[in-house]
N, CA, C and O of each residue as an XYZ file, in Angstrom:
304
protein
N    -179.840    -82.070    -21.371
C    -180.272    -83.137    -22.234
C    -179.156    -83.447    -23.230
O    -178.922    -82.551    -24.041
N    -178.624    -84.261    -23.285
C    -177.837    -85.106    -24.390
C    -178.581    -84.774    -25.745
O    -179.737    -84.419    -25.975
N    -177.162    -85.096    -26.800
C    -178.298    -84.759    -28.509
C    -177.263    -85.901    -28.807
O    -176.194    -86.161    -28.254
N    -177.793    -86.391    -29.661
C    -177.331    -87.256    -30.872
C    -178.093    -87.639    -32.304
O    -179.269    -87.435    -32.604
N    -177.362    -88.069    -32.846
C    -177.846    -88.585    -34.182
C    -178.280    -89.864    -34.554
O    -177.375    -90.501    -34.014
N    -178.654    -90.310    -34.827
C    -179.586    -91.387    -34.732
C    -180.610    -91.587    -36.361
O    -181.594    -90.908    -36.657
N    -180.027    -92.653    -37.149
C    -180.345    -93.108    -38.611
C    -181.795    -94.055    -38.426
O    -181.887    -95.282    -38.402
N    -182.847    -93.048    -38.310
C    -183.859    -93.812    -38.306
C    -184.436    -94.040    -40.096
O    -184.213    -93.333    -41.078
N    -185.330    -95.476    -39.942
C    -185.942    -95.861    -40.947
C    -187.105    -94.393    -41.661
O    -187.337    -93.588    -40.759
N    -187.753    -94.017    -42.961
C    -187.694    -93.013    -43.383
C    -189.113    -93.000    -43.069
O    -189.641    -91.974    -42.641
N    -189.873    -94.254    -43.286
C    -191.288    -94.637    -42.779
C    -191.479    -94.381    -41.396
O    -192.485    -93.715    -41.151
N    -190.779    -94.734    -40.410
C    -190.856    -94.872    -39.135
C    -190.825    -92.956    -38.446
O    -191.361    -92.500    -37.437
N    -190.051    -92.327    -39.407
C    -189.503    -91.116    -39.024
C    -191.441    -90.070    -39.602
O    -192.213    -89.279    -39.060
N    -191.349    -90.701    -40.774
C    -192.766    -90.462    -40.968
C    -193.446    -90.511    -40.228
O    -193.849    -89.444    -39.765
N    -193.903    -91.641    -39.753
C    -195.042    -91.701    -38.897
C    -194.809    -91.283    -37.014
O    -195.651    -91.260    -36.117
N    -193.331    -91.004    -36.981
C    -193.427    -90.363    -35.407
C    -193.616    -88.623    -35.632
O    -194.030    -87.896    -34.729
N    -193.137    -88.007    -37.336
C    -193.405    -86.626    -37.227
C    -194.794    -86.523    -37.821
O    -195.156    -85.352    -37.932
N    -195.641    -87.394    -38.219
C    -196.997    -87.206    -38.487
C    -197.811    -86.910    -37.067
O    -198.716    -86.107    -36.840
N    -196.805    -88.354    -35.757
C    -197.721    -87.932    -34.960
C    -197.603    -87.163    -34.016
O    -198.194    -87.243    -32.940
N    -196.636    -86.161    -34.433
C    -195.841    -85.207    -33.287
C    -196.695    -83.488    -34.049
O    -197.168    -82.566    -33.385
N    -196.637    -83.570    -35.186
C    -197.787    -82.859    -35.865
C    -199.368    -83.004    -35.256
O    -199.929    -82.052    -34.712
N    -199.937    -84.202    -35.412
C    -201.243    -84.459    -34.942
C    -201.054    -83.733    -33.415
O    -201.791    -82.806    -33.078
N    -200.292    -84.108    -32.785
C    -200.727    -84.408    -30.896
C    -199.744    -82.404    -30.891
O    -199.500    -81.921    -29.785
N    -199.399    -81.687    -32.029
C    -199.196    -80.368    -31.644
C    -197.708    -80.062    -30.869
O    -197.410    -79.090    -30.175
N    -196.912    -81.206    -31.229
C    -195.544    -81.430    -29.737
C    -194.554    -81.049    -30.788
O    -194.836    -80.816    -31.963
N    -193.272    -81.007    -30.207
C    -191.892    -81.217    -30.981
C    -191.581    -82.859    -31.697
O    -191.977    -83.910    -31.193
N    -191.062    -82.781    -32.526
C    -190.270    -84.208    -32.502
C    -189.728    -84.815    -31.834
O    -189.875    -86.037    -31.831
N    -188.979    -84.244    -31.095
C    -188.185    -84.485    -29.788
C    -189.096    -85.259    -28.816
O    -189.201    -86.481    -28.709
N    -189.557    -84.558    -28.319
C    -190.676    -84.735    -27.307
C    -191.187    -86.038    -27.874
O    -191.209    -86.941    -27.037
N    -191.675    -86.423    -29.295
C    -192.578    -87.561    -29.368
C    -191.270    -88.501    -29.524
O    -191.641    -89.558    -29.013
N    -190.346    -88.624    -29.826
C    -189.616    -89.519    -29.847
C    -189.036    -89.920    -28.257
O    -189.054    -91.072    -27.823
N    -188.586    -88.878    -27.586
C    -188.018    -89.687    -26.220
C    -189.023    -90.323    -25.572
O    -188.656    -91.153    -24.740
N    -190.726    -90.094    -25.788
C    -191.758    -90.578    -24.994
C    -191.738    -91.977    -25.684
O    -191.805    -92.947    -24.930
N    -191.629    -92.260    -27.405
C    -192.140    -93.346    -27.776
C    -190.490    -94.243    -27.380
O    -190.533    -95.469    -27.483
N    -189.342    -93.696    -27.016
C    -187.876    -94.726    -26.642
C    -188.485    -95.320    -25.348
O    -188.565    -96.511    -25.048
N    -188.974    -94.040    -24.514
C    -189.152    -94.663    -23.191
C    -190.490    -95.662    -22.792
O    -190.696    -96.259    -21.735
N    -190.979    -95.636    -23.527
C    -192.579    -96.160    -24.080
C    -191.965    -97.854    -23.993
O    -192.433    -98.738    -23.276
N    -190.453    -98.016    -25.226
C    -190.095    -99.242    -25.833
C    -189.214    -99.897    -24.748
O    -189.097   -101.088    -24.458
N    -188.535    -98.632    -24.148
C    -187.871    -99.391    -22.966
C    -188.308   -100.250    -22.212
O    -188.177   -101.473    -22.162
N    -189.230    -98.986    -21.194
C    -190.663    -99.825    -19.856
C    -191.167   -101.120    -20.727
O    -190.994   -102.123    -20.034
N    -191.615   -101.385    -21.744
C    -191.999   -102.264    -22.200
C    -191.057   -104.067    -22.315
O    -191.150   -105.284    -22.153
N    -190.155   -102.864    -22.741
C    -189.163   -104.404    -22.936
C    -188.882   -104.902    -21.618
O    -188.897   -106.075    -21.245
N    -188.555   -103.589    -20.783
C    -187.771   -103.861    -19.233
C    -189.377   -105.066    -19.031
O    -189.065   -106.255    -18.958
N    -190.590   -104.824    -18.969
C    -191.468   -105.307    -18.028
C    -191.665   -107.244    -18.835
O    -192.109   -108.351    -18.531
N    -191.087   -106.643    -19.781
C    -191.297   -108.633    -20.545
C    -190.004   -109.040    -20.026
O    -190.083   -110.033    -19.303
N    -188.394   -108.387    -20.239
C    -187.423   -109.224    -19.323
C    -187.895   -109.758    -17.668
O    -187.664   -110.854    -17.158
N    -188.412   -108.916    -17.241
C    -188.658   -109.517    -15.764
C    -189.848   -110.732    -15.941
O    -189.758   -111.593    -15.067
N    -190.741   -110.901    -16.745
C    -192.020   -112.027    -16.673
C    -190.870   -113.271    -15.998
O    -189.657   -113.327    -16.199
N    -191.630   -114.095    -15.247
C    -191.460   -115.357    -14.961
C    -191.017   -116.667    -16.312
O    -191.622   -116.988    -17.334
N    -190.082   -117.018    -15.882
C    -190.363   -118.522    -17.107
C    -190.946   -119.224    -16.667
O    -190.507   -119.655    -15.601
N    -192.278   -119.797    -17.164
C    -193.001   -120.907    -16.784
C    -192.238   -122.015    -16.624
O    -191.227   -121.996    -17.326
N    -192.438   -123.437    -15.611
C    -191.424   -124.779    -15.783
C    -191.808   -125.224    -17.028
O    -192.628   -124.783    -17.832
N    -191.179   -126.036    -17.043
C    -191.834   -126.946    -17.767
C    -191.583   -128.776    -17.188
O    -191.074   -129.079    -16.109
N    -192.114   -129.807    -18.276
C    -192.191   -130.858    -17.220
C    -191.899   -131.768    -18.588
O    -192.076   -131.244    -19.687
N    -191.521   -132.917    -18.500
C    -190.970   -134.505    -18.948
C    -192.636   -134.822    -19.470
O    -193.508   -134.628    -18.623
N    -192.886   -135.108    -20.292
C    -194.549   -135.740    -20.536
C    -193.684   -137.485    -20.997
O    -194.467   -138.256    -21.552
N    -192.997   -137.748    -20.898
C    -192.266   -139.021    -21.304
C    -192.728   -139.291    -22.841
O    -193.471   -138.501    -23.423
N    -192.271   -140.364    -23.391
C    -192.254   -140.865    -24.693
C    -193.540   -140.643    -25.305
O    -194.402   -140.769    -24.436
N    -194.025   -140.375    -26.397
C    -195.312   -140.034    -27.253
C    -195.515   -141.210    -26.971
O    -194.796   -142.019    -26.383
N    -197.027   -141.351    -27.620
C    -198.039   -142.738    -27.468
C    -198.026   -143.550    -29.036
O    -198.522   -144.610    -29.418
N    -196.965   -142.185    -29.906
C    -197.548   -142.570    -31.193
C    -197.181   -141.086    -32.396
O    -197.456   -139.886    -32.372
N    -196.826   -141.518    -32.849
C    -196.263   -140.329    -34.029
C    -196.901   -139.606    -34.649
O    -197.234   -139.784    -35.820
N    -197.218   -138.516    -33.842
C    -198.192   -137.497    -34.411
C    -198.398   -137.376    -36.445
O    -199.390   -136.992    -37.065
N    -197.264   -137.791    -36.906
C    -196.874   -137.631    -38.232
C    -197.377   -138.955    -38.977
O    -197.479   -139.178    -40.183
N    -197.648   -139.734    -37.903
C    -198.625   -141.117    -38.922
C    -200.155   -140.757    -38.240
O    -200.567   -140.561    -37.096
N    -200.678   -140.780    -39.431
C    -202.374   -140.251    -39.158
C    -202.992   -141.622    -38.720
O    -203.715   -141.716    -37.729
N    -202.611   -142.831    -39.640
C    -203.176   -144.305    -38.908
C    -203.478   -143.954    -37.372
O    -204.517   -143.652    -36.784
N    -202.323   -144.094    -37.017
C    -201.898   -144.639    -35.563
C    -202.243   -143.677    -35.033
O    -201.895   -143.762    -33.855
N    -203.036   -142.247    -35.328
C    -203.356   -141.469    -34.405
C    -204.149   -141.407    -34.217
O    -204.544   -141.096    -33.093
N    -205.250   -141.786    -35.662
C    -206.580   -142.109    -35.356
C    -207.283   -142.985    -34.939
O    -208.501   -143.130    -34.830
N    -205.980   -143.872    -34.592
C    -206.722   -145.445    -34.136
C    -207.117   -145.170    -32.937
O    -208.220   -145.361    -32.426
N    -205.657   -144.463    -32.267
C    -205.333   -144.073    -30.625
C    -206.487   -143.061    -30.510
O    -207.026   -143.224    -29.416
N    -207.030   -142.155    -31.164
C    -207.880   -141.585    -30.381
C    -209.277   -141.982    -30.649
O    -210.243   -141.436    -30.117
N    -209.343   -142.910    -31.457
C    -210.746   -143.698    -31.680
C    -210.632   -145.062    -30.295
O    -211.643   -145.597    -29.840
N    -209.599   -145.310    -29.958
C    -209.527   -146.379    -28.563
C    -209.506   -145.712    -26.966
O    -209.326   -146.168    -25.836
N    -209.789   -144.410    -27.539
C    -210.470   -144.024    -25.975
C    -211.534   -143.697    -26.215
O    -212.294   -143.353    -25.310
């Protein structure tokens, strides 16, 4: 196993040795589970699909003038 050092936030360090206390483990142990936890996670949102997207062409009307929006949706 590799060691290094690593400047974690003092809160964050808190709450992974609070919960490495609670669950009875090393520090160690709760930290490489919660890296690999952040990895799988990130890895599984890089792979999601990009939805398309599509041209809806020119507005009907400027969302930012209330007139003309309420006219337009009072004329359907």
């Amino acid at each position: 196993m590799k060691r290094t050092t690593v400047a974690l936030d003092e809160r964050l360090f808190e709450r992974i040795r609070a919960r490495a206390r609670r669950e009875r483990r090393q520090l160690q142990e709760c930290v490489n589970e919660l890296l690999a936890l952040g990895l799988a996670a990130k890895s599984r949102r890089d792979k999601t699909a990009d939805l398309p997207t599509f041209s809806l062409g020119k507005a009907s009307v400027d969302v930012a003038d209330r007139e003309a929006l309420h006219d337009l949706l009072e004329s359907e």
